[in-house]
DRENDO-1510 file (C-alpha; in Angstrom, 1 decimal, always signed):
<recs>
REC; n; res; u; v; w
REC; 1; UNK; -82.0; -46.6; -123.8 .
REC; 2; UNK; -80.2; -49.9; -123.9 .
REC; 3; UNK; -76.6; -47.8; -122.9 .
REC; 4; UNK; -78.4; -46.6; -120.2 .
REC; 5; UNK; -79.6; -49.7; -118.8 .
REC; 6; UNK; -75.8; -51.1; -119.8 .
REC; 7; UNK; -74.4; -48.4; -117.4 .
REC; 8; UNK; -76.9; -48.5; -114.7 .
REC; 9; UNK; -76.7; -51.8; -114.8 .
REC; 10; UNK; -72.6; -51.9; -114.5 .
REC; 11; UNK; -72.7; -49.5; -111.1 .
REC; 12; UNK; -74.9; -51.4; -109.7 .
REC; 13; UNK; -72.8; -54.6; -110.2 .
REC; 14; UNK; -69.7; -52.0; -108.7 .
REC; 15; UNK; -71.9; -51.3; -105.9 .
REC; 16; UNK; -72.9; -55.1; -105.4 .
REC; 17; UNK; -68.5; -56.0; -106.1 .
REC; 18; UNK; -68.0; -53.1; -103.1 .
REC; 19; UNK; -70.7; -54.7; -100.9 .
REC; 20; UNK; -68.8; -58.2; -101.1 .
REC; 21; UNK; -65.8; -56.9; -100.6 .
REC; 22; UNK; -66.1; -55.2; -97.3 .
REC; 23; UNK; -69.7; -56.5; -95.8 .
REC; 24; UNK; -70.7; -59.8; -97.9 .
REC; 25; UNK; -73.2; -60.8; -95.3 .
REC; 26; UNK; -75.4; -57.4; -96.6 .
REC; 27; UNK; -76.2; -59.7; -99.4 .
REC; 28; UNK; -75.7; -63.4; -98.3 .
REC; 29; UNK; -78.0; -62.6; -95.5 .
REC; 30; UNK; -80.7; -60.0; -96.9 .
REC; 31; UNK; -84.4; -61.1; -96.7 .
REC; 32; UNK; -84.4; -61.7; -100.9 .
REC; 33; UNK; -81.7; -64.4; -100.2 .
REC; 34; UNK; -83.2; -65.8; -97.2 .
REC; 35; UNK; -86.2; -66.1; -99.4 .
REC; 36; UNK; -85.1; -67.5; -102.1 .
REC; 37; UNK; -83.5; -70.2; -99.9 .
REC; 38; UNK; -86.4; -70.9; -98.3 .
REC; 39; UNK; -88.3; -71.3; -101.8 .
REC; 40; UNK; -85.4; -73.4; -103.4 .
REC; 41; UNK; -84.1; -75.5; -100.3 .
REC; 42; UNK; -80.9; -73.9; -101.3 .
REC; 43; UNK; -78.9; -73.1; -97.8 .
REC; 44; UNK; -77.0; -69.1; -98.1 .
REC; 45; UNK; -73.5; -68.4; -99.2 .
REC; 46; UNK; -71.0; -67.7; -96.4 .
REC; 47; UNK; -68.2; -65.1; -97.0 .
REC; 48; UNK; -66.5; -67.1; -93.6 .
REC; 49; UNK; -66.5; -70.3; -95.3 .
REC; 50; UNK; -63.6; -68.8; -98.1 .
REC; 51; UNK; -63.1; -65.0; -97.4 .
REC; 52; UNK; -60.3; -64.6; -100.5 .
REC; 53; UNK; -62.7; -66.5; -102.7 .
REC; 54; UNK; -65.5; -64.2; -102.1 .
REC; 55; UNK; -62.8; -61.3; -102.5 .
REC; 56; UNK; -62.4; -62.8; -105.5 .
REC; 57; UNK; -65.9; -62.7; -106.9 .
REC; 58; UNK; -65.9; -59.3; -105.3 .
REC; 59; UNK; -63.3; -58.2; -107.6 .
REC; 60; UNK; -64.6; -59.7; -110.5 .
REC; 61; UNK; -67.7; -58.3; -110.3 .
REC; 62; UNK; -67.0; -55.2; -109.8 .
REC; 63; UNK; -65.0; -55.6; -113.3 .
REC; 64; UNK; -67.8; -56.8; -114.9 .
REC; 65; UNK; -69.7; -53.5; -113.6 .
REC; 66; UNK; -66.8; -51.3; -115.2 .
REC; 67; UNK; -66.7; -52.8; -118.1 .
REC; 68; UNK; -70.5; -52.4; -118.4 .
REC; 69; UNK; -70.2; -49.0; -117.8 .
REC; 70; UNK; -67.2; -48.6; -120.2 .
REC; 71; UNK; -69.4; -50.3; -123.1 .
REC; 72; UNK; -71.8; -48.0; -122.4 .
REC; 73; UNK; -70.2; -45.5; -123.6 .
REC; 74; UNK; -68.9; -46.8; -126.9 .
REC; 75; UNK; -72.1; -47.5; -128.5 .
REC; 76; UNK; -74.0; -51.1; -129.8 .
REC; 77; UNK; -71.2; -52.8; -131.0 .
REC; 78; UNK; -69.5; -52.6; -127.8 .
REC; 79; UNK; -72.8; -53.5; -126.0 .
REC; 80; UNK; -72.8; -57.3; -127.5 .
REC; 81; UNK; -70.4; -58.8; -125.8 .
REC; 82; UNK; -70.8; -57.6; -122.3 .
REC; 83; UNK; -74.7; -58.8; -122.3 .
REC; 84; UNK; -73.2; -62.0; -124.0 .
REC; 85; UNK; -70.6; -62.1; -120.9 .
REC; 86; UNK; -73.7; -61.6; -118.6 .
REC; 87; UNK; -76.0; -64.0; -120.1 .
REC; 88; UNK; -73.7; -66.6; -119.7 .
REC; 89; UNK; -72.6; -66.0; -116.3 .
REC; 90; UNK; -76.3; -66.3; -115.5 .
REC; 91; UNK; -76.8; -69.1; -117.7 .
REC; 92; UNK; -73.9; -71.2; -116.0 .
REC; 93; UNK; -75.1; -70.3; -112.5 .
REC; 94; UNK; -78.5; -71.5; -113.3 .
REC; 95; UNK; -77.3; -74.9; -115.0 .
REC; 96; UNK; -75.1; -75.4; -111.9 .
REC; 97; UNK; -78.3; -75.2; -109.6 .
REC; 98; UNK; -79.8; -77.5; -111.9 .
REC; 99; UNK; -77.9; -79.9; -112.5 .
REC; 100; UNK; -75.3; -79.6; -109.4 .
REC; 101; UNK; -77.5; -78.7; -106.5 .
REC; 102; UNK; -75.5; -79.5; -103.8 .
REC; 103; UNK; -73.4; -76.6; -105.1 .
REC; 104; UNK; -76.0; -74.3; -105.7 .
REC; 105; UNK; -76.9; -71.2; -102.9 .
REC; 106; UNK; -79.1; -69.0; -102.8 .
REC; 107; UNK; -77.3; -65.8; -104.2 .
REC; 108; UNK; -76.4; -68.6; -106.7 .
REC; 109; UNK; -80.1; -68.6; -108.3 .
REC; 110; UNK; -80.4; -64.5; -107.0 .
REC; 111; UNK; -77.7; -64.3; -109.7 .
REC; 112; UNK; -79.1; -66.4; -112.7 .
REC; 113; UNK; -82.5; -64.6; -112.3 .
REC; 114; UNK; -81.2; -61.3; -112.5 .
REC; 115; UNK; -78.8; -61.8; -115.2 .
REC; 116; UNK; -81.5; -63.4; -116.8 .
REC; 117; UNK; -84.4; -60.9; -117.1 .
REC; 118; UNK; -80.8; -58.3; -117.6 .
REC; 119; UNK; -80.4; -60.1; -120.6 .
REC; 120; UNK; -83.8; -60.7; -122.0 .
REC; 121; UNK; -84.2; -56.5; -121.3 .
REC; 122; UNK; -80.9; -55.5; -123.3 .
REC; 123; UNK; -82.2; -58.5; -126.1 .
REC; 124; UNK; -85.7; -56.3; -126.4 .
REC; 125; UNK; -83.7; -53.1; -126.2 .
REC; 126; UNK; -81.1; -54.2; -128.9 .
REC; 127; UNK; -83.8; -55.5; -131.3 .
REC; 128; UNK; -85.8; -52.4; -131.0 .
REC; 129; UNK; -82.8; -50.5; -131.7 .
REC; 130; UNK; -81.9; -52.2; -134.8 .
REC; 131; UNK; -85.4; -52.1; -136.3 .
REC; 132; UNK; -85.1; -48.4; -136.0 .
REC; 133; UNK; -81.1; -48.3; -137.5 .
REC; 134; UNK; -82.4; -50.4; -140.3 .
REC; 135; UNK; -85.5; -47.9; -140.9 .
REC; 136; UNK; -82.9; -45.3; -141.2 .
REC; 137; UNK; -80.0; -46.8; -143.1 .
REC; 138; UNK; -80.9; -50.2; -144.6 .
REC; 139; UNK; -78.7; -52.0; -142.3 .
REC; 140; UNK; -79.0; -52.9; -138.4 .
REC; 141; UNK; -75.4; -52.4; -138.6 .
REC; 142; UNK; -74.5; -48.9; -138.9 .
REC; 143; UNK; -72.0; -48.1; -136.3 .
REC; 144; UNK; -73.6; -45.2; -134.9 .
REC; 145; UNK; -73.3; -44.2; -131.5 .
REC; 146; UNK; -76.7; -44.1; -130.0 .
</recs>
């Protein structure tokens, strides 16, 4: 279940990489951000302000998303570090809203909450999946592929 998640998880942040890439404003702009402004005080991102930084996070969110998808594949182990990766991407995003406001957007706090319950989901996956490895071989650490 948790691969699953991992990779569904991964394509979506390819989609989302895509998306900011060729038509940022689908995002920056979409009623959840406009929202989430509105709630926060937090004014939207602008792809116009720096278009090759946004290319930028474009590109590096879509690697995130592949390597999501890549872990996926290869089992628990693997797993680990991407959901580390992504729980402190949201973590850092939400401590810069906190504690930096006037550099914290809206897609800014769109990012820490969903990284965030991301994270808490594979942490709940991953501990159910090692209660049922150590049923079975006395260790949460058996290398199987699940």
């Amino acid at each position: 279940m948790a691969s699953t998640v991992m990779r569904l998880k991964g394509l979506a942040d390819i989609g989302v990489g895509v998306i900011l890439a060729l038509k940022p404003e689908i995002i920056y702009e979409s009623n959840a951000t406009k929202a989430l402004g509105r709630l926060t005080g937090f004014g939207l991102s602008s792809a116009k302000t720096a278009p090759g930084f946004n290319h930028a996070i474009a590109c590096m969110v879509v690697a995130v998303g592949v390597g999501s998808v890549v872990a996926s594949f290869q089992g628990r182990a693997a797993r680990f570090p991407i959901v580390i990766m992504n729980a402190t991407w949201g973590l850092l995003a939400g401590l810069t809203c906190v504690f930096t406001p006037h550099l914290a957007t809206a897609t800014m706090v769109m990012t820490a909450l969903n990284t965030g319950v991301y994270t808490v989901v594979m942490g709940i996956l991953g501990m159910r999946e090692g209660s049922k490895s150590a049923g079975k071989s006395g260790s949460g650490l058996s290398g199987k592929k699940d």
